[in-house]
N, C-alpha and C positions, 0 to 999 in steps of 0.2 A: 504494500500500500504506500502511496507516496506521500511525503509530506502536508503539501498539501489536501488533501484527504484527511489524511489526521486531523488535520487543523479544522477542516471544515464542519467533518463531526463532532469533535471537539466544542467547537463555535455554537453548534446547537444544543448543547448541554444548559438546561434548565439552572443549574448551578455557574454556569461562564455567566450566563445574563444576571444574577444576587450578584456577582461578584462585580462586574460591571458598573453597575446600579448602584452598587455600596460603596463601589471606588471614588463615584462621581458626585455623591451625595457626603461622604465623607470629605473629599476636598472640599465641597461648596461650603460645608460647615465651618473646615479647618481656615478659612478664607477670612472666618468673621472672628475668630478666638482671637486676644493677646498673643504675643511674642511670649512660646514658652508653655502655655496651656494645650494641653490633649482634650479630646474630647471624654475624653474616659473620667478626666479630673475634672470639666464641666459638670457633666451628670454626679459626681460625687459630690461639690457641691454644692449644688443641685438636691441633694437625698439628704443631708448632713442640716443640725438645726445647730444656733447659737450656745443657747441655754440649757436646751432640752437634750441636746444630743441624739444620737442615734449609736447603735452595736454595728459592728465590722459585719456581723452575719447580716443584719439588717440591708445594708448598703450591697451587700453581695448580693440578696435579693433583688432589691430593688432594680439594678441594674444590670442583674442575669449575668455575672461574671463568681470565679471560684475567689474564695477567702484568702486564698495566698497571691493573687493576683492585686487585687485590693489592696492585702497588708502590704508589698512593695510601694504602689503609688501612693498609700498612707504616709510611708516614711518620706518619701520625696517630699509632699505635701506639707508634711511637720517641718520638716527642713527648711520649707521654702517660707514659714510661718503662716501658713495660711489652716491650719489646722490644730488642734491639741487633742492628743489620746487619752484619757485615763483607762484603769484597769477597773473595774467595779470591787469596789471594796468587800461586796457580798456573795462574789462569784470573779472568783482570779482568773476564769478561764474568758469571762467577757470582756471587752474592751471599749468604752463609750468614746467617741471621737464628737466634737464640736469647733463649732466655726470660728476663726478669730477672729478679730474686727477687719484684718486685711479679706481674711477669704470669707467674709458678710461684703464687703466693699466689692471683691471679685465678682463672686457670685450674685450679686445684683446686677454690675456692670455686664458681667456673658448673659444674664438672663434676659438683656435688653437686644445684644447683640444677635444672641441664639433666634428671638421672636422674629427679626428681624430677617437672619437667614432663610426663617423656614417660611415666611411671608413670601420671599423672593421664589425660593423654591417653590413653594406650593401653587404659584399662581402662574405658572409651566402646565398645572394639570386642573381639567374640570371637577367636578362634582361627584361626577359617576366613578370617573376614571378615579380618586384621592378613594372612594368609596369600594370599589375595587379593589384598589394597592391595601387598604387595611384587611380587607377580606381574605384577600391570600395570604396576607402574613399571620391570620391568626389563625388558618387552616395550618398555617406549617408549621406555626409554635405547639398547634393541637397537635399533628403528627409525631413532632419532638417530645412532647408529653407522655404518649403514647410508647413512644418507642423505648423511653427513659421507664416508664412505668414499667413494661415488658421485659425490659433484660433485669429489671431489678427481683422481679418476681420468678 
């Protein structure tokens, strides 16, 4: 089979086109962040309260990524002072993380920028079609649900 061939079939891979889609929607976001913020640390603070705090499991929820992935951009994050951890004094294995006045400062600032991207974005696509794109993405969170349920069982 020749290269091209490969590439062709390749090309029609249901997963080439998410990948596509995620690349070009991931840059248009990364377009509007500060020098230096991910999007990954958006949504963190983003999930993260001042006072109230939020758990590491918590935020690994919220944002559908693993715990050890999280604790690493935690640490950056505390570094950069835009966050503080405590351990829960009633349970050593939880971790409370809250916002510092810098990442309340940040996090406000991206939440104006972020509204702003997806404004742009979104007005690429109609009604039906924005109506559609959530349809299929929550058939395939269902299928990942699914499949996650199954091999655990």
């Amino acid at each position: 089979m020749s290269n091209s061939a490969k590439k062709s079939d390749f090309s029609q891979l249901i997963c080439f086109s998410f990948y596509k889609g995620w690349r070009v929607i991931n840059n248009h976001y990364k377009n509007y962040l500060p020098e230096g913020v991910t999007p990954q640390q958006s949504y963190i603070l983003e999930s993260c309260h001042e006072t109230e705090g939020t758990t590491v499991s918590n935020i690994a929820e919220q944002i559908e990524t693993d715990q050890s992935a999280i604790s690493n951009m935690l640490k950056r994050m505390e570094m950069s002072g835009l966050i503080t951890r405590e351990v829960q004094p009633t349970n050593r294995r939880k971790t409370n993380v809250y916002l510092t006045t810098e990442g309340i400062r940040l996090r406000d600032e991206i939440r104006a920028l972020m509204t702003e991207a997806d404004r742009v974005l979104t007005r690429t696509l109609n009604k039906q079609e924005k109506t559609s794109l959530t349809r299929i993405v929550n058939k395939l969170r269902e299928l990942e649900l699914k499949t996650k349920n199954e091999s655990a069982g």
